[in-house]
C-alpha positions in Angstrom: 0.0 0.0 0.0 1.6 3.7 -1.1 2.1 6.0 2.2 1.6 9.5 2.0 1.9 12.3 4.5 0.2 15.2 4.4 0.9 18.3 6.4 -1.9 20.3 8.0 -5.1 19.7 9.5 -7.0 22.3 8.0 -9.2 22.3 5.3 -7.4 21.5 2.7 -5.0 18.9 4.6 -8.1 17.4 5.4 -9.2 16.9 1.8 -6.1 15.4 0.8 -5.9 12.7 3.6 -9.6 11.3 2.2 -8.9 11.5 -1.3 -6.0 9.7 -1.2 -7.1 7.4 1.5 -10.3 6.7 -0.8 -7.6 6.0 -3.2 -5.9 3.2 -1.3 -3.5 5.3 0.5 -2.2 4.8 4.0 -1.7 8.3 5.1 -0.1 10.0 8.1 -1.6 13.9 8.7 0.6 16.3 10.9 -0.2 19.4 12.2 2.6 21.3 15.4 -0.7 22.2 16.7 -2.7 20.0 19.1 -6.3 21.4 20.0 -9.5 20.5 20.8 -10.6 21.6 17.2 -7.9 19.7 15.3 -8.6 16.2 17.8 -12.4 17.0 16.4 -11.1 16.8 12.7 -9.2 14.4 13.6 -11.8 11.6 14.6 -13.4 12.4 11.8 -11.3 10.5 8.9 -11.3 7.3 7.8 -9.5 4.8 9.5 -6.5 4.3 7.1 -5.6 8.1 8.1 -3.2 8.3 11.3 -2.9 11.4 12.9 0.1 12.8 14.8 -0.3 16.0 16.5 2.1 18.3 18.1 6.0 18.5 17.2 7.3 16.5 14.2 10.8 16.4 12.7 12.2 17.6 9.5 12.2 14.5 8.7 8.3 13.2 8.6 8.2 12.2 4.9 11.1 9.9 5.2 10.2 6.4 3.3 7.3 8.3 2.3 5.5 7.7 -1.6 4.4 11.7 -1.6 3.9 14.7 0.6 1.3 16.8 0.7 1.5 19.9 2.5 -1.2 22.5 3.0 -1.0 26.1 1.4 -0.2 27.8 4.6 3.3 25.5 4.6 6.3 27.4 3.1 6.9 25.6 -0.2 10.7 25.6 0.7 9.9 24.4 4.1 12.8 22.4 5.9 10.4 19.1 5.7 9.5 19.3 2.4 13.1 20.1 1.2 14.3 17.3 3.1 11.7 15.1 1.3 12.8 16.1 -2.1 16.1 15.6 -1.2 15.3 12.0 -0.2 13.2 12.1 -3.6 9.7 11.7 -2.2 7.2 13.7 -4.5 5.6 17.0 -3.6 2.0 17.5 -4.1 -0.7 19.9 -3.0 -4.3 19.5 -2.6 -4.4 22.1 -5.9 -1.8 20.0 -7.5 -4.1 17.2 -7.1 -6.7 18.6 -8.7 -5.4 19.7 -11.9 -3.5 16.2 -12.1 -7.3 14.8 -11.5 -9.9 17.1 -13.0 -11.7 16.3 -16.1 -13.2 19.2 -17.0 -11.4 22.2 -18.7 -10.5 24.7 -15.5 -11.0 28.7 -15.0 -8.2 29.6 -13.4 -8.2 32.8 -11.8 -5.8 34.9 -8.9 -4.6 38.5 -8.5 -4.1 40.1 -5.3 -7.4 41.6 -4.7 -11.0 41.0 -6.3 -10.7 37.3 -6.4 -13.3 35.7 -4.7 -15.9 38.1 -6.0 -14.2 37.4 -9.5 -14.6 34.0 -9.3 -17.9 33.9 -8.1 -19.5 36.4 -10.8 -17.2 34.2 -13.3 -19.0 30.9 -12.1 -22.3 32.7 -12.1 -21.7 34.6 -15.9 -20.7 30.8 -17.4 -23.7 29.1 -15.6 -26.3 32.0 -17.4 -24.8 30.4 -20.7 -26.9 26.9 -19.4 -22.9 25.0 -18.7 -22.5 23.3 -15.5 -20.3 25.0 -13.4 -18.3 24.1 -10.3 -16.6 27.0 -7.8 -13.5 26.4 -5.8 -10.5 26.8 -4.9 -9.7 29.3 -2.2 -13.0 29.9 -2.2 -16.0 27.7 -0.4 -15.0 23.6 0.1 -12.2 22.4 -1.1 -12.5 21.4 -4.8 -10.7 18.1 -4.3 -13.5 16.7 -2.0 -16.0 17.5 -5.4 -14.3 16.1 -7.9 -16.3 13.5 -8.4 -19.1 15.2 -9.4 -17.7 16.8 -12.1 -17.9 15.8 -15.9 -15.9 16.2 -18.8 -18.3 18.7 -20.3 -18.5 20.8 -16.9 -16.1 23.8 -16.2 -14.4 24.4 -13.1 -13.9 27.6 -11.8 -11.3 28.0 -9.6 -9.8 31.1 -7.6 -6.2 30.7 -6.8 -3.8 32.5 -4.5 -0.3 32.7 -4.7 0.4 29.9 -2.6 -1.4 27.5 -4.1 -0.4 28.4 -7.6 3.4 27.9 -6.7 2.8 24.0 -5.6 1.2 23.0 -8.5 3.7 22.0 -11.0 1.6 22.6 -13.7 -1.1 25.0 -13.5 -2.5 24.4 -16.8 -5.7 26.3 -17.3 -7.8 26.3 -20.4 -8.7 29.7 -19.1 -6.8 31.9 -16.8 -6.9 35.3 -15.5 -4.3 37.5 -12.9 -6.7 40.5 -11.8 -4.0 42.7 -10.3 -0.3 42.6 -8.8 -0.1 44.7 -5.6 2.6 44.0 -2.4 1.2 41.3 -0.9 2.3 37.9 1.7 6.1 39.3 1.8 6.4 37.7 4.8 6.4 34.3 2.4 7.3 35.2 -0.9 10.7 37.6 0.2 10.1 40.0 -2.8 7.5 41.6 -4.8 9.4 39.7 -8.0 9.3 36.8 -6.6 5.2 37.1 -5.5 4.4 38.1 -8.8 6.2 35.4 -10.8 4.0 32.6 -8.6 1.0 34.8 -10.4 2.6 34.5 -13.7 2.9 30.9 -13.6 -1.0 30.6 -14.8 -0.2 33.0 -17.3 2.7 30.8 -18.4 1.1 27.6 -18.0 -2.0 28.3 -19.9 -3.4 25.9 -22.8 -2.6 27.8 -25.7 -5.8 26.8 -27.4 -7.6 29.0 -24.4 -7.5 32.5 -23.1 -5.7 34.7 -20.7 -7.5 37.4 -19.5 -4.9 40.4 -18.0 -6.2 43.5 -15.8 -5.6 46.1 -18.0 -5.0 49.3 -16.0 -2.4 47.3 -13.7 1.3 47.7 -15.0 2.3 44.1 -13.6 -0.6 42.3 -14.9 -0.5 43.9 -18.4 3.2 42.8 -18.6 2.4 39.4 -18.2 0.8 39.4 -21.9 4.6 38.2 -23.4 4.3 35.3 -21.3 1.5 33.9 -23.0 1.1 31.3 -25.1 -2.7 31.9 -25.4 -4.9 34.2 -26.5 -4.5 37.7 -24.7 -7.6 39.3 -23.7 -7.9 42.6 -21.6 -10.3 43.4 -18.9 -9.7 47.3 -17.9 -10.9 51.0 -18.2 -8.6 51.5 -21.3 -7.4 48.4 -23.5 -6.5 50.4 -26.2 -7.3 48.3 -29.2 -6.4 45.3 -27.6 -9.5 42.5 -27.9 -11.1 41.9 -24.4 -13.7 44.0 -22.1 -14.3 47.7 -21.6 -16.2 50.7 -21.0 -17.2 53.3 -23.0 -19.3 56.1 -22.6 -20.7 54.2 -19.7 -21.6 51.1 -21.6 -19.5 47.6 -20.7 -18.5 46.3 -23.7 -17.1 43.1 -25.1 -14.1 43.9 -28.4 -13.3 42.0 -30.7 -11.3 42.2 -33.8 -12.4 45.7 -33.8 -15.7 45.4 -33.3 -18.0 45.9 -29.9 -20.8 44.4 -28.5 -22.9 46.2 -25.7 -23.8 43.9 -22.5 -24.7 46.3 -20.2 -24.7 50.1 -18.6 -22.2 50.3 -15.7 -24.8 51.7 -13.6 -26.7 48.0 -13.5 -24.0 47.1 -11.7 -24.9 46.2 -8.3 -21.9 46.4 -6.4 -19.6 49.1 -5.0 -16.5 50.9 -6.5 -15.0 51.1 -9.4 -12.5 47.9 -8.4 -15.9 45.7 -8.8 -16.0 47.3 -12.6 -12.9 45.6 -12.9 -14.0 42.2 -11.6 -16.9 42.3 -13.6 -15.3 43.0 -16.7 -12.7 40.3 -15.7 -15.3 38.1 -15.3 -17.2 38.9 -18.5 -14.0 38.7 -20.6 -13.7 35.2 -19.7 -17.8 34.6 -20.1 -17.5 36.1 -23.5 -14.4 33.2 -23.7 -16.7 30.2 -23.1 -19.2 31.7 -25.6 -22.0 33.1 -23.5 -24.0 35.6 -25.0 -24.1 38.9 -24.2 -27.4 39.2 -22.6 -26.8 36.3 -20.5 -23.7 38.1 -19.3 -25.7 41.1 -17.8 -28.6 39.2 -16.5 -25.8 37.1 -14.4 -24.5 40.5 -13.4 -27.7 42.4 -12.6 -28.2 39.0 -10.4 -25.2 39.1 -8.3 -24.8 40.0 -4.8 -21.4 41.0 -2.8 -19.5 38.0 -1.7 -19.6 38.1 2.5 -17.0 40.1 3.8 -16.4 41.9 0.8 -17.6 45.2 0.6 -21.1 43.8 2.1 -23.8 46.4 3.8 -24.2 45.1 7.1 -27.2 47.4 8.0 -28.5 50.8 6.9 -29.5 52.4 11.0 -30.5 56.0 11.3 -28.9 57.1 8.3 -25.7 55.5 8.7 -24.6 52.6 6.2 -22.1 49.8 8.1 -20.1 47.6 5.9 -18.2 44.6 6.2 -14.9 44.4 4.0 -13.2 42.2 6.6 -11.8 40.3 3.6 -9.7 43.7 2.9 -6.2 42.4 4.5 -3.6 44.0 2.7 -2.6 47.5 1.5 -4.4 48.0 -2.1 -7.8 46.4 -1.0 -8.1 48.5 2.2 -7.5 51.2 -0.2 -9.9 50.2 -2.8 -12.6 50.0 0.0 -12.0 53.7 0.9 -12.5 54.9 -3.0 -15.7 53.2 -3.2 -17.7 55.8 -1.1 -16.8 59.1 -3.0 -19.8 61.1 -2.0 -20.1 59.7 1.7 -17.8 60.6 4.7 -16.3 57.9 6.2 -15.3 56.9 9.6 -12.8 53.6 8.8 -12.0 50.9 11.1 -8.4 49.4 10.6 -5.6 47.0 12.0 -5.0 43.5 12.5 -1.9 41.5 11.6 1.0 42.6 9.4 1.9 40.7 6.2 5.5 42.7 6.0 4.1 45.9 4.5 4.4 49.4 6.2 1.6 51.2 6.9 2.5 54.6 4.9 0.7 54.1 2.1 -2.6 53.0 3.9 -2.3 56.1 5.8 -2.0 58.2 3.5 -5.0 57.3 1.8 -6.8 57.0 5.6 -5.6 60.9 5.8 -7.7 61.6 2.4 -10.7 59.6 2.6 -11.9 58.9 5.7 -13.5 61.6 8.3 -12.3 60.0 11.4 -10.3 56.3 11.7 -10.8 54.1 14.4 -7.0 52.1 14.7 -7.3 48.7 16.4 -4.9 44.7 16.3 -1.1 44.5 16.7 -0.6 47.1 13.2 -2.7 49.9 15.2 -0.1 51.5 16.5 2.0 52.0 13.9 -1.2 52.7 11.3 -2.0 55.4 14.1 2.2 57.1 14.5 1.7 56.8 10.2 -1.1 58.9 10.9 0.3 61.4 12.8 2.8 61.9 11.0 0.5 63.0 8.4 -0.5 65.2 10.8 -4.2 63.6 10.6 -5.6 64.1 14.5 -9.2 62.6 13.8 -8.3 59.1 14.8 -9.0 57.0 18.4 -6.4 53.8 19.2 -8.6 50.9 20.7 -8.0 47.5 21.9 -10.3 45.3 20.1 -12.6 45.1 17.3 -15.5 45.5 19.5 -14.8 49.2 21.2 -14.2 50.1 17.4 -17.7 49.3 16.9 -19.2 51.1 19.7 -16.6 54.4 18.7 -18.1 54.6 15.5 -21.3 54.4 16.5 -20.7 57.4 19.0 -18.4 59.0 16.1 -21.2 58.7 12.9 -23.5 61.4 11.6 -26.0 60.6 9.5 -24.7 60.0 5.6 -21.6 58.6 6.4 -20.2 54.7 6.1 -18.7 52.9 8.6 -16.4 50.8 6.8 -14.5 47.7 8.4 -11.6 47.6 5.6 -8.7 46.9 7.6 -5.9 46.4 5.5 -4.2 43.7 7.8 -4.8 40.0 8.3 -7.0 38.8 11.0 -4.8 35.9 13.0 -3.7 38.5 16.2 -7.6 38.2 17.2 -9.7 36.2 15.7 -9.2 32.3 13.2 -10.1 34.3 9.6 -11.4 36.9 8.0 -14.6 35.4 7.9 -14.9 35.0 12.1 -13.6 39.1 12.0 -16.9 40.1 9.4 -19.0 37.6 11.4 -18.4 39.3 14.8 -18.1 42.5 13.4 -22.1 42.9 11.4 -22.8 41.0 15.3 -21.6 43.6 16.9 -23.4 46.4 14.7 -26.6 45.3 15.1 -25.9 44.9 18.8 -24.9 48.7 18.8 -27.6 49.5 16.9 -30.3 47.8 18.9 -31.7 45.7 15.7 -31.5 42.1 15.7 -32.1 42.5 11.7 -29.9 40.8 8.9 -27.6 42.0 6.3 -29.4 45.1 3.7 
């Protein structure tokens, strides 16, 4: 029987250890951690999966047939370089899956606007009658469904950086890279190095696809030379290049030279003119699979915010509260704070650093928002950025939940209180998702409503 070992009990460890012990595999799953939560996973695998928790040596994959480590494992970890040094084979639970899949896959990643991409993308291809599957970073993990899918199905897939970089062949038939911002420097060392793991769908793709590029992002429009497939652009201003656009407020699909309307940008139901860009993304590789136009816009018109992303919490006594908990690095916080030009804004920020300073978050803080509300283990030095900017409408908190109940002393009737706070999560709370969660709990607490999201 083949042994495998896969690192990390988490969600995506977890799908590994019962596909491959489905497969016949005996499998050992690690994880340095050694909780309640984890012991609850833990009983429930199959019985050809082991479990060790707590410490483990470099040397775990010894003897080993494959390792499998989980996204949030450095892919030049000590134990997995130890295991390709002893020649054991490295595989993720994304490598998996496009080793596996049998449908053609979407492939699509970009510092910010993922998920909603990906979502509206599943959505746009589903209105032209395919069968669609979403995953990836995004909902359960897509390893768990492959048996549901058929050749004739697509798979939409969001991918971050991580995951892109342990598959060793990211061959989409499709493939899009939103944007290239500083982002996880604390992993990937340098900005080059972050947005070459990007490029690698770009590189990778099946030339008889599409790659779709943001337009109106320097990085992502380099990445054209790369290509093997058709280049398509999704942006603002694509010159004459074929792909999606606007003009004179119409969204528009080109090609060869020639447009076709699919819908006014004001239909569009979301906030910001970064959503513009998703959904233009996202129609780019629609009008890709073939979907007609009209189809297009009716999946648009049709689409609500993904949770935590830019999503109205509640509209009380004048004041709108959103939740853009999913905003944890620099540009998306930033993003966030464009989206409300003719509001004030009193912004609630911090969390955990992923190795970027704070000065340009500030600075746009200092511009946009009426008062900021500075909170997690970054609030500090958001808050001494801020002064330095000479910016003195600003309180320092301890947790999430005094921000809350400062705003709502702090907000006059027309503003936002926006939760965009351009760090990770991990110094209080397990994800982004638990932050948004407990943050629209603790508005309508404030606000003395027990109703749910606008």
């Amino acid at each position: 029987m083949p042994r495998a070992v896969v690192i990390g009990l988490a969600r995506s460890g977890m799908a590994c250890a019962r596909a491959l012990a489905s497969d016949g595999w005996e499998v050992l799953v690690v994880d340095r951690k050694d909780d309640d939560e984890l012991r609850r996973r833990a009983a429930t695998l199959p019985g050809n999966v082991h479990v060790q928790l707590g410490p483990y040596g470099d040397d775990v994959a010894a003897g080993a047939d494959m390792v499998c480590p989980s996204p949030a494992v450095p892919w030049d970890a000590p134990e997995l370089a130890r295991a390709r040094e002893a020649g054991v084979p490295v595989r993720s639970e994304m490598d998996l899956v496009f080793r596996q899949c049998p449908a053609p896959i979407v492939g699509i990643t970009g510092t910010n606007g993922k998920t909603t991409t990906t979502a509206l993308t599943g959505a746009v291809i589903a209105a032209g009658g395919a069968r669609v599957h979403v995953g990836g970073n995004i909902g359960e993990p897509m390893l768990d469904r492959l048996a549901e899918v058929r050749a004739d199905d697509w798979v939409v897939l969001e991918l971050s950086s991580f995951q892109i970089e342990s598959v060793e062949a990211p061959r989409c038939r499709l493939a899009a890279v939103l944007n290239v911002t500083p982002d996880h420097l604390d992993r990937h060392g340098t900005f080059e190095a972050y947005a070459a793991a990007k490029r690698r769908i770009v590189e990778h793709c099946d030339p008889r696809g599409a790659v779709v590029l943001g337009a109106d992002d320097a990085v992502t429009r380099g990445m054209a030379a790369a290509a093997s497939a058709r280049v398509l652009m999704a942006g603002l201003d694509i010159d004459v290049a074929d792909g999606t656009t606007v003009r004179d407020g119409v969204v528009v699909v080109v090609e060869r030279g020639q447009t076709r309307s699919v819908m006014p940008v004001s239909d569009i139901p979301l906030f910001g003119e970064h959503n513009v860009l998703n959904v233009l993304a996202a129609l780019a590789l629609g009008h890709a699979t073939g979907v007609q136009p009209q189809n297009m816009a009716g999946a648009v018109r049709e689409f609500h915010a993904v949770h935590h992303r830019l999503e109205p919490v509640l509209d009380a006594d004048g004041v709108l509260w959103v939740n853009d908990s999913k905003a944890t690095n620099v540009d998306a916080a930033v993003k966030a704070l464009r989206a409300f030009p003719e509001r004030e804004i009193v912004w609630i920020g911090g969390g955990q650093t992923k190795g970027v300073g704070p000065e340009d978050l500030a600075r746009e803080v200092s511009q946009r928002a009426r008062h900021a509300i500075l909170n997690g283990s970054t609030g500090a030095e958001v808050d001494a950025a801020l002064e330095r900017l000479g910016y003195t409408s600003r309180t320092m908190v301890d947790t999430l939940e005094q921000a809350v109940r400062v705003a709502h002393d702090v907000a006059r009737p027309g503003d936002v209180v926006l939760l965009a706070p351009g760090y990770t999560s991990f110094d209080q709370f397990t994800g982004y998702e638990q932050r948004g969660e407990v943050f629209a709990d603790l508005v309508r607490e404030v606000c003395g409503t027990t109703r749910g999201r606008v």
